[in-house]
Phi, psi and omega in degrees: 000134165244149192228130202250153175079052165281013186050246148197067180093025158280301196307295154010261191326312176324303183295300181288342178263013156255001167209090204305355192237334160317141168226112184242124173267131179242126178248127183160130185331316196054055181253163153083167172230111195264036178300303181324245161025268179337299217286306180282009192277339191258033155223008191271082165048280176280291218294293222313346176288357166296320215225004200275335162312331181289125171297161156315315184275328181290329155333260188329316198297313183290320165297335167304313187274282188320341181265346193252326191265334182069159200300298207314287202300351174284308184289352147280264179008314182272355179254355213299333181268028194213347200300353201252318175240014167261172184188080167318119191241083172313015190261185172248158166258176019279313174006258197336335181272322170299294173294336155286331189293324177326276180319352212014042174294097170311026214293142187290347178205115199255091191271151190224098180232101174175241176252131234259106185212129189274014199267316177309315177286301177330303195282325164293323178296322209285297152270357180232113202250320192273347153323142179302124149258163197172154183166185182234208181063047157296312151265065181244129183243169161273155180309008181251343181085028164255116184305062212299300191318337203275305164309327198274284211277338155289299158308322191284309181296304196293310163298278193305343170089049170252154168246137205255132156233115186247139181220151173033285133246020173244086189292120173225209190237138174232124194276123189327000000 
C-alpha cells in the first residue's frame, strides 16, 4: 500500500494495525513545522474532530514536540512499532509516484490524503493502472465551502471511465 500524505501517522498506524501483514509506504515531504497548524486545530470549526480524543495537555505535548523535533522525527517517533512494514518515502507526489515506478515497485493499492490535486490521480493510474485508488477528504470543504476532493475525483472517474463509491469521508474507484 502507499499512502501519499501521512502527516503524522495516524491513519498509517490504522492501517498497519488493521492488517498485521501490510507493508506500507508512507509518502510525504515533512517539510516544514506544523506545530502552529497543530496548535490551531483544537479551536478550528472543522480540524477540531481531529484532536478532540486529545486532552489539552496530550495536546501541548504534541505541539511541544513538533517545535523542538519537526514533523518527520515526531511521525516516525508515532510509527516507531512498525519499522519493519512502514517505509517512509520523502518526497511529494506526483515526484513520489514517479520514484516507486523507477524502482519498479507496485502497489495494489494507493490512498490519497493529501492535497487535492487530480494530477495526483492521473499520474498513479497511469503507472500503476491495475491499483486500487482511493482516499479521503470526500467532506473536506475549501475556504469557499466547495468540496474539492469530490470535483478532483469525479472529474477524473469520469474522463477515465470508473465508477465512485464514496461513504462518509471516504472514497475509492471502481472500474466500470
Amino acid at each position: 500500500m502507499v499512502e501519499i500524505g501521512c502527516f503524522l501517522g495516524g491513519s498509517s498506524r490504522h492501517w498497519l494495525n488493521a492488517k498485521p501483514d501490510l507493508e506500507l509506504i508512507g509518502v510525504d515531504p515533512w517539510n516544514g513545522n506544523w506545530a502552529e497548524y497543530v496548535e490551531g486545530m483544537s479551536t478550528h470549526p472543522t480540524m477540531s474532530r481531529h484532536v478532540e480524543h486529545l486532552s489539552d495537555r496530550e495536546l501541548e505535548r504534541i505541539v511541544g514536540l513538533l517545535r523542538e523535533y519537526g514533523n518527520y522525527p515526531v511521525a516516525l517517533n508515532n510509527l516507531r512499532a512498525y519499522k519493519d512494514r512502514f517505509y517512509p518515502l520523502r518526497l511529494s507526489s506526483p515526484e513520489a509516484l514517479y520514484y516507486l515506478h523507477r524502482r519498479k515497485i507496485c502497489p495494489d493499492l494507493i490512498y490519497i490524503d493529501a492535497f487535492k490535486h487530480e494530477i495526483d490521480l492521473q499520474i498513479a493510474h497511469h503507472l500503476f493502472p491495475d491499483a486500487i485508488l482511493c482516499g479521503d477528504d470526500w467532506l473536506w470543504p475549501d475556504e469557499t465551502g466547495k468540496f474539492v476532493m469530490q470535483d478532483v475525483v469525479k472529474n477524473f472517474a469520469h474522463e477515465q471511465g470508473f465508477e465512485v463509491e464514496a461513504k462518509r469521508q471516504s472514497w475509492v474507484l471502481h472500474r466500470r
